[in-house]
N, CA and C atoms as a LAMMPS dump frame, in Angstrom:
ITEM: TIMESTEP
0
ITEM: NUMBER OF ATOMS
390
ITEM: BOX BOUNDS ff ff ff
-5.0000000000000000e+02 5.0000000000000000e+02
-5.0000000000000000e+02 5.0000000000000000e+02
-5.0000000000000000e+02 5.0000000000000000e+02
ITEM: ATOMS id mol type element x y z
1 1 1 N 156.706 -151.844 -292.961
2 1 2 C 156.368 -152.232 -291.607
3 1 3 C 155.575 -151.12 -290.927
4 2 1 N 155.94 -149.654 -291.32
5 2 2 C 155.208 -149.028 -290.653
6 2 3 C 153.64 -148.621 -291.135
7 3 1 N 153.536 -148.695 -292.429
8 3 2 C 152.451 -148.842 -292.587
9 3 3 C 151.394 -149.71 -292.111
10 4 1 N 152.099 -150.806 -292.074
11 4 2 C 151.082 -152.103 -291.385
12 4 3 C 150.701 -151.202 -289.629
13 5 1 N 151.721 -151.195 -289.354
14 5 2 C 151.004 -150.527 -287.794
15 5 3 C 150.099 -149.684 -287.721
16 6 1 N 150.39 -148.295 -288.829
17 6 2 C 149.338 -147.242 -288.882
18 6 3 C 147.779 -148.349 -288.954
19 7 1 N 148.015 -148.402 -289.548
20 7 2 C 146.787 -149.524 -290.274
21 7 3 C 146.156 -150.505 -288.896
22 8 1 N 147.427 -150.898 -288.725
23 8 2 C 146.673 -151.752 -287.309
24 8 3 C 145.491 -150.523 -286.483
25 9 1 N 146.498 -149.355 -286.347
26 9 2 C 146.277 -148.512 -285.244
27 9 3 C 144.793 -147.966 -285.56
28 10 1 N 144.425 -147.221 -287.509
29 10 2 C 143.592 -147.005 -287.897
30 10 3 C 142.11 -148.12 -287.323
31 11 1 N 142.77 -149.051 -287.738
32 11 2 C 141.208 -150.369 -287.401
33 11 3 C 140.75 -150.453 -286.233
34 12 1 N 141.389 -150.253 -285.072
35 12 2 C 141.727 -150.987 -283.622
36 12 3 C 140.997 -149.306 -283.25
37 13 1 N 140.833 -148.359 -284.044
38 13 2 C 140.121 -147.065 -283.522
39 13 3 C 138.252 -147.232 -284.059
40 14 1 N 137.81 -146.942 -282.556
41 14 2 C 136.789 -146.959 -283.242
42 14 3 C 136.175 -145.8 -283.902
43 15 1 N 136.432 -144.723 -283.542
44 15 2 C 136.523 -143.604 -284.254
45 15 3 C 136.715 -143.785 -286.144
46 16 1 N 137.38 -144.569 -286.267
47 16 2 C 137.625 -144.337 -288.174
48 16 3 C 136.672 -144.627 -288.814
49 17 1 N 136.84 -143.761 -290.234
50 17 2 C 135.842 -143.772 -290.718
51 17 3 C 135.913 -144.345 -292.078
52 18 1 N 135.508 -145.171 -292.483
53 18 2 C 135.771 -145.816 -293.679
54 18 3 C 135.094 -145.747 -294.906
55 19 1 N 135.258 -144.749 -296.018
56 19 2 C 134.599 -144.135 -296.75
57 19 3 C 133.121 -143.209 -296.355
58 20 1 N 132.068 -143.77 -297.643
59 20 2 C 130.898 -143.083 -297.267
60 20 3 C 129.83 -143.644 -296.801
61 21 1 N 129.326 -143.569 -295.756
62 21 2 C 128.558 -144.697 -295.234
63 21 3 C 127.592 -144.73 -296.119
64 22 1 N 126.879 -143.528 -296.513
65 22 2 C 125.027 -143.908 -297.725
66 22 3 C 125.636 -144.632 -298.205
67 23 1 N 126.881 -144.441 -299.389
68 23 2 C 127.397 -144.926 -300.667
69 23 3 C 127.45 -146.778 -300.046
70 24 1 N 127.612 -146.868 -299.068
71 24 2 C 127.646 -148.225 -298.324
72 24 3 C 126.456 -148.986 -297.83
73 25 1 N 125.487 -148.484 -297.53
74 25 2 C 124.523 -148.341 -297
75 25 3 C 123.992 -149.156 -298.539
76 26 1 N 123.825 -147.813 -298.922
77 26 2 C 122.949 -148.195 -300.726
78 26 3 C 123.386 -149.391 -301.64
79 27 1 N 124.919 -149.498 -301.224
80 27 2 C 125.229 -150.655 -301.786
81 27 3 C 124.921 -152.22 -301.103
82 28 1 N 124.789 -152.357 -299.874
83 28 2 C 124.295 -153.303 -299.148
84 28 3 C 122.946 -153.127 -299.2
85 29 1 N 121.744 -152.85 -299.449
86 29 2 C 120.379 -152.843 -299.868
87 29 3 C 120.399 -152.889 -300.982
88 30 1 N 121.207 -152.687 -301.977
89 30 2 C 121.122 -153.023 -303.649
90 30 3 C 121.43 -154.765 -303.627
91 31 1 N 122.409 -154.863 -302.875
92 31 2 C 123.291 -156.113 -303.535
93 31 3 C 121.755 -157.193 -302.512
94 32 1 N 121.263 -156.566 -301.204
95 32 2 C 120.514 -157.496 -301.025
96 32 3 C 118.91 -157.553 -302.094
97 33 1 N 118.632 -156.934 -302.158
98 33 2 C 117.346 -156.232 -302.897
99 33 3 C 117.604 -156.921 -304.291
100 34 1 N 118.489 -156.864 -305.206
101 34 2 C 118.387 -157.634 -306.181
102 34 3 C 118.754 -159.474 -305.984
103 35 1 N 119.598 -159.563 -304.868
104 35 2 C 119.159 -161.13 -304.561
105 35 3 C 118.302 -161.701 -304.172
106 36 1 N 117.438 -160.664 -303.666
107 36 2 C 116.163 -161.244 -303.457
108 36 3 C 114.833 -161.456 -304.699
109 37 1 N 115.278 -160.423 -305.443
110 37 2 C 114.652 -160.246 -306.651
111 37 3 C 115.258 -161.905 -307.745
112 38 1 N 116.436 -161.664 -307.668
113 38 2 C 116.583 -162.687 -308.724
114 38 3 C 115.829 -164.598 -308.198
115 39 1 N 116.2 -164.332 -306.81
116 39 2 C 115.472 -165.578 -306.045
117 39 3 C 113.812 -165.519 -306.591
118 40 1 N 113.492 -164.444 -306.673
119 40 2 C 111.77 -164.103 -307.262
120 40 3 C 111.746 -164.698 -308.403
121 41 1 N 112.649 -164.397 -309.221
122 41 2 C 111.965 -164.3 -310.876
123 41 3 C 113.121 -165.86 -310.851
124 42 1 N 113.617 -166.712 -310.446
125 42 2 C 114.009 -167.941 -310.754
126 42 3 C 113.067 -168.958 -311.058
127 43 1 N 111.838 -169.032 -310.527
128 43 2 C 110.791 -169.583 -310.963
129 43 3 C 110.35 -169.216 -312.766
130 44 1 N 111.133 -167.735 -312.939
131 44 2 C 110.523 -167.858 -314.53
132 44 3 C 111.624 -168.329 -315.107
133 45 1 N 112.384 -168.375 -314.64
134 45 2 C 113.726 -169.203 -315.502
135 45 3 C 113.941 -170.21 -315.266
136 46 1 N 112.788 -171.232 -314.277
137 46 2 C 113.222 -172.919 -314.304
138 46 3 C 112.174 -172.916 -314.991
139 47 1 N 110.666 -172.424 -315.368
140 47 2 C 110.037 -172.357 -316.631
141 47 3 C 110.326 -172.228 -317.848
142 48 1 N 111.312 -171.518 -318.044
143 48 2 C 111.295 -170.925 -319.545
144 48 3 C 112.655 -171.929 -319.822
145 49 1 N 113.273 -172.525 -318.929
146 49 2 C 114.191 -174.087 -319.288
147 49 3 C 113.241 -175.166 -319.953
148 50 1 N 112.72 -175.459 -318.724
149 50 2 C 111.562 -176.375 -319.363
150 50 3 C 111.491 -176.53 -320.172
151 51 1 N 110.576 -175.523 -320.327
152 51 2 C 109.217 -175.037 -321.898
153 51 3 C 110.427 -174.763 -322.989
154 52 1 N 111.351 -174.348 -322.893
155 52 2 C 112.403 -173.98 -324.136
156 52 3 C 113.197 -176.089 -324.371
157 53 1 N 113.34 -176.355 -323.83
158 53 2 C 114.277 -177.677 -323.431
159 53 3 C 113.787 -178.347 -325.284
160 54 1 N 114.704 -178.155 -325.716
161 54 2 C 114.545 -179.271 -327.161
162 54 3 C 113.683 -178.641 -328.054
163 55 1 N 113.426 -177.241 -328.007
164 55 2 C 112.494 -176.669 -329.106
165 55 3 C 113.446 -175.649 -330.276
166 56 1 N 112.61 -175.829 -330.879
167 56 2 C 113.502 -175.321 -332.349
168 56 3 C 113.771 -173.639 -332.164
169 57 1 N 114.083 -173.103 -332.912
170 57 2 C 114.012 -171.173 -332.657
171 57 3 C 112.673 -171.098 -333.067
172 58 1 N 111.575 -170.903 -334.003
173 58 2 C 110.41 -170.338 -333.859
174 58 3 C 109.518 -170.596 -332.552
175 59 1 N 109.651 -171.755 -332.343
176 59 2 C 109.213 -171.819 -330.424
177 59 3 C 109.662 -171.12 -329.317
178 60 1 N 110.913 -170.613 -329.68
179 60 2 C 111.339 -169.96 -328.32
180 60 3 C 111.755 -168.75 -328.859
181 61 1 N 111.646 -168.198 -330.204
182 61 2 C 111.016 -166.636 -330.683
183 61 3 C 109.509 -166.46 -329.667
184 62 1 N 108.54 -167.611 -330.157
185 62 2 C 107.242 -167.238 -329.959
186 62 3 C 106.717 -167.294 -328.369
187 63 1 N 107.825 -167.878 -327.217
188 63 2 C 108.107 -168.123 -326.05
189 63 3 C 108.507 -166.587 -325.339
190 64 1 N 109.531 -166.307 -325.771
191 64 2 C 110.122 -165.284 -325.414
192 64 3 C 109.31 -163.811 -325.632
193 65 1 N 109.025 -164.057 -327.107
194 65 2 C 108.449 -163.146 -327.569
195 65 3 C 106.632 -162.746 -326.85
196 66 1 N 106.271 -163.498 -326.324
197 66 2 C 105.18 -163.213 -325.815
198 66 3 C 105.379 -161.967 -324.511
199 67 1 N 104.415 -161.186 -324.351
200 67 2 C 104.487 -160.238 -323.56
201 67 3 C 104.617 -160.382 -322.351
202 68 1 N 104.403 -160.921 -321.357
203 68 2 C 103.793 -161.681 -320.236
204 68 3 C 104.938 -162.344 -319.658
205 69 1 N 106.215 -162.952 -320.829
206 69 2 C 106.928 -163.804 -320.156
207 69 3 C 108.524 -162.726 -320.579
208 70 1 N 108.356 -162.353 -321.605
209 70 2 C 109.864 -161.548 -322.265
210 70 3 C 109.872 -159.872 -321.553
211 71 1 N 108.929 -159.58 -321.224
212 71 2 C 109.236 -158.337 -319.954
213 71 3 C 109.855 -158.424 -318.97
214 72 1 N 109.124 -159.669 -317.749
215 72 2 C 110.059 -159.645 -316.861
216 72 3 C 111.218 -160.125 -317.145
217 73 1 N 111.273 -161.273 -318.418
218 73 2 C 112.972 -161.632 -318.352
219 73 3 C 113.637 -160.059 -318.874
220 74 1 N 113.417 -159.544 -319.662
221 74 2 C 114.019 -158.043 -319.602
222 74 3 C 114.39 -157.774 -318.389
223 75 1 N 113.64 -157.65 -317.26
224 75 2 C 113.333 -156.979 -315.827
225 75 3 C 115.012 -157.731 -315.433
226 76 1 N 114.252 -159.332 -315.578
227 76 2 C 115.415 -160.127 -314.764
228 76 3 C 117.223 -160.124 -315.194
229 77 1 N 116.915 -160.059 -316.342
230 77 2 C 118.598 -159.265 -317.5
231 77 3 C 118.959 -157.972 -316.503
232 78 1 N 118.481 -157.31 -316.191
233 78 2 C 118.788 -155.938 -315.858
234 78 3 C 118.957 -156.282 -314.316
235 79 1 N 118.038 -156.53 -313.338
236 79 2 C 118.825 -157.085 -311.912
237 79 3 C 119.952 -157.983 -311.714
238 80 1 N 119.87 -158.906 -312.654
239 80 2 C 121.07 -159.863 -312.633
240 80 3 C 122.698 -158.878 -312.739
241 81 1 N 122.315 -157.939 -314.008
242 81 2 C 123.958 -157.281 -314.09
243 81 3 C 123.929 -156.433 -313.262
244 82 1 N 122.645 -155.948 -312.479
245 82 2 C 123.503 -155.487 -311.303
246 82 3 C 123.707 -155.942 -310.234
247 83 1 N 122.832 -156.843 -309.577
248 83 2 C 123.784 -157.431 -308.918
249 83 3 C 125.283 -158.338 -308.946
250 84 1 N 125.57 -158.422 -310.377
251 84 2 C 126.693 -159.279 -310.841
252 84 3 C 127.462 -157.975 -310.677
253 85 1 N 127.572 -156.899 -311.112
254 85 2 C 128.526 -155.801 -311.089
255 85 3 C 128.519 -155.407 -309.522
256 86 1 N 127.525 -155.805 -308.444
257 86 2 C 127.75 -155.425 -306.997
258 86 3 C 128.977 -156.506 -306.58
259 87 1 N 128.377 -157.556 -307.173
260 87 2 C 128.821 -159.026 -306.407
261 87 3 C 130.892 -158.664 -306.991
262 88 1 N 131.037 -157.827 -308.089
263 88 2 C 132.235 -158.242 -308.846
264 88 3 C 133.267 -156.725 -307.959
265 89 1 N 132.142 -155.917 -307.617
266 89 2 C 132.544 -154.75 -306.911
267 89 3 C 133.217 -155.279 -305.238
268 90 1 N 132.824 -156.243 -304.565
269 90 2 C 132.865 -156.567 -303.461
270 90 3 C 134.928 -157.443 -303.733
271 91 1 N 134.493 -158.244 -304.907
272 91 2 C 135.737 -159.112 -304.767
273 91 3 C 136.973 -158.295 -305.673
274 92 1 N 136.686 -157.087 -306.163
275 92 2 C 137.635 -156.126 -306.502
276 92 3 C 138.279 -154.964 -305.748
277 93 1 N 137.269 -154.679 -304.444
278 93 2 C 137.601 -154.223 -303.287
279 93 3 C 138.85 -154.453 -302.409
280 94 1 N 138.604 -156.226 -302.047
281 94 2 C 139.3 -156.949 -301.161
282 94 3 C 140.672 -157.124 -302.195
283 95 1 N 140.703 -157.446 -303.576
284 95 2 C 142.134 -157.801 -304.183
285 95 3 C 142.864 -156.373 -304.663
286 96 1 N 142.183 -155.234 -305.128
287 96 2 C 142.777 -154.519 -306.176
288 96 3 C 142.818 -153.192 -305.28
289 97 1 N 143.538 -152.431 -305.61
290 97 2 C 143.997 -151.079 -304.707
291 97 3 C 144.052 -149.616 -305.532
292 98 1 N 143.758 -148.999 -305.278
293 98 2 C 144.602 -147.434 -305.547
294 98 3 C 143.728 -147.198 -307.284
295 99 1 N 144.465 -146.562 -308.263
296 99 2 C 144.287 -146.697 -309.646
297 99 3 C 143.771 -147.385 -310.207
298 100 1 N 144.178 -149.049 -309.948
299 100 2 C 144.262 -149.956 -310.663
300 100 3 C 142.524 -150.279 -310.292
301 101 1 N 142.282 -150.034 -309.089
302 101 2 C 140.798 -150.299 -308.427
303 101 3 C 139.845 -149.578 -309.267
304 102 1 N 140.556 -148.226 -309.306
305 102 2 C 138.949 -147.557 -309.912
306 102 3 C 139.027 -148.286 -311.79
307 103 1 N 140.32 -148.035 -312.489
308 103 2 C 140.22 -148.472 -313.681
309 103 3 C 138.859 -150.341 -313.76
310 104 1 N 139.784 -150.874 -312.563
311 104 2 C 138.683 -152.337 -312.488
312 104 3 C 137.579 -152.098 -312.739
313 105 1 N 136.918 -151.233 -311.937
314 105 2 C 135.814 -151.12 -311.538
315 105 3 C 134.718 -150.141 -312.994
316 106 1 N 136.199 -149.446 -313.637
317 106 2 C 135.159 -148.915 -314.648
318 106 3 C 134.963 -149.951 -315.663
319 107 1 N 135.752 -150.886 -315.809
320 107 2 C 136.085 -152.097 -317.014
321 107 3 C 134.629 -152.882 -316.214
322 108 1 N 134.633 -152.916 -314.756
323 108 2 C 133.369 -153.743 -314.276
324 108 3 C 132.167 -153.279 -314.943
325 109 1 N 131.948 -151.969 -314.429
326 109 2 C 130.742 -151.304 -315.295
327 109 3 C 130.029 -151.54 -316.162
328 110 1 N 131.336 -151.178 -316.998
329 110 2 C 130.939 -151.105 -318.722
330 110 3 C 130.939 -152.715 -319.119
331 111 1 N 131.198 -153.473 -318.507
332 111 2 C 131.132 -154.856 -319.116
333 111 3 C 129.363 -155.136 -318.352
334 112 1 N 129.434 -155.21 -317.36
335 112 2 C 128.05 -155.011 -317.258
336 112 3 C 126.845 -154.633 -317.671
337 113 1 N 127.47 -153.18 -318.116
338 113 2 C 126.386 -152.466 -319.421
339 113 3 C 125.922 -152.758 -320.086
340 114 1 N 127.233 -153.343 -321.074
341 114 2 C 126.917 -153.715 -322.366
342 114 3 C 126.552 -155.017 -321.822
343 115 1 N 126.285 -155.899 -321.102
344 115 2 C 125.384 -157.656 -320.969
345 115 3 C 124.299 -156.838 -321.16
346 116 1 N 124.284 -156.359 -319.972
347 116 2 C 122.428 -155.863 -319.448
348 116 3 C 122.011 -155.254 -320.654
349 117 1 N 122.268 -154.494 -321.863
350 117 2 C 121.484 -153.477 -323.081
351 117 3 C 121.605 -154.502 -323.967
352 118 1 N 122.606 -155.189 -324.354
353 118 2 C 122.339 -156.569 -325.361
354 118 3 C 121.222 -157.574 -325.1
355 119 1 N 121.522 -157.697 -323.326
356 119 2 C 120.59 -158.925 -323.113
357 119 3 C 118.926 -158.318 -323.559
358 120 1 N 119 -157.225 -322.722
359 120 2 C 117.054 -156.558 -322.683
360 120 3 C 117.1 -156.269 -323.943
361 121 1 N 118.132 -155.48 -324.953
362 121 2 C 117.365 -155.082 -326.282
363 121 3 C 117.02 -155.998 -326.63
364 122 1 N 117.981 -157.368 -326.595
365 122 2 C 117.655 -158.609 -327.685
366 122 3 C 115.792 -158.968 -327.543
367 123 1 N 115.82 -159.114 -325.739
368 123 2 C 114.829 -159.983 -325.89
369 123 3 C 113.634 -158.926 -325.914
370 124 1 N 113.644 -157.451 -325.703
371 124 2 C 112.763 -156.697 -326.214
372 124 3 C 112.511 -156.548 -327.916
373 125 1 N 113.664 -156.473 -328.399
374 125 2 C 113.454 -157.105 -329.956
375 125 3 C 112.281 -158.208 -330.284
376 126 1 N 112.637 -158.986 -329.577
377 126 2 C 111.658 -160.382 -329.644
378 126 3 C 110.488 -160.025 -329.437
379 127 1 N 109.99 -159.001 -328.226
380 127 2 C 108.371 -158.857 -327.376
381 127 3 C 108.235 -157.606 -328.654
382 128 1 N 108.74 -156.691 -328.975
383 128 2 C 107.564 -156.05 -329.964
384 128 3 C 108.049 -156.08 -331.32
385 129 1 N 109.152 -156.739 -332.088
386 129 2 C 109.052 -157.188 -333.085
387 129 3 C 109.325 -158.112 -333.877
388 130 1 N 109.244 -159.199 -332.712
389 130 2 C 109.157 -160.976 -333.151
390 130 3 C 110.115 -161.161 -333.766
């Protein structure tokens, strides 16, 4: 019970300070900055549905694999996990606490990582060696 009051008392001040503001700052211009980005490059991914829709693998080797279109999806692999690791940072905030928060958050990371270096090596595999 008394914690809840401190807590009331903490919020209800406007004085408090709640972590680091850059570290906050940077994270609210990331998480917007890549949603705006992925809203960009969605046009190459209701294309590359399309154009992929019912084609065999040497078509969408030779799809992907072209320079022009398998860069930015590289580009777009790599904004997506981070904004997916911002977006997963926000709802691990509000549920998870103390220890258990930072361990989340490193399991967030690294699961992120490894999408984003599988996804871009793969399809950089594809753009320079088919």
């Amino acid at each position: 019970m008394r914690e809840t009051v401190i807590t009331q008392q903490t919020i209800a001040d406007p004085k408090s300070r709640y972590g680091d503001s850059r570290a906050s700052t940077r994270h609210f211009i990331t998480q917007r900055l890549s949603g705006a980005i992925n809203i960009a490059f969605l046009l190459l991914l209701l294309f590359l549905v399309v154009r992929l829709a019912g084609q065999d693998r040497p078509d969408m080797v030779a799809v992907i694999g072209n320079f022009w279109i398998g860069l930015p999806l590289a580009v777009l692999i790599g904004v997506v996990a981070i904004h997916m690791r911002n977006g997963m940072r926000d709802t691990l905030e509000d549920y998870v606490h103390g220890a258990t928060y930072r361990l989340a958050m490193l399991l967030n990371t690294l699961f992120c990582l490894v999408l984003a270096l599988a996804g871009i090596g793969a399809v950089l595999r594809l753009v320079f060696w088919g």
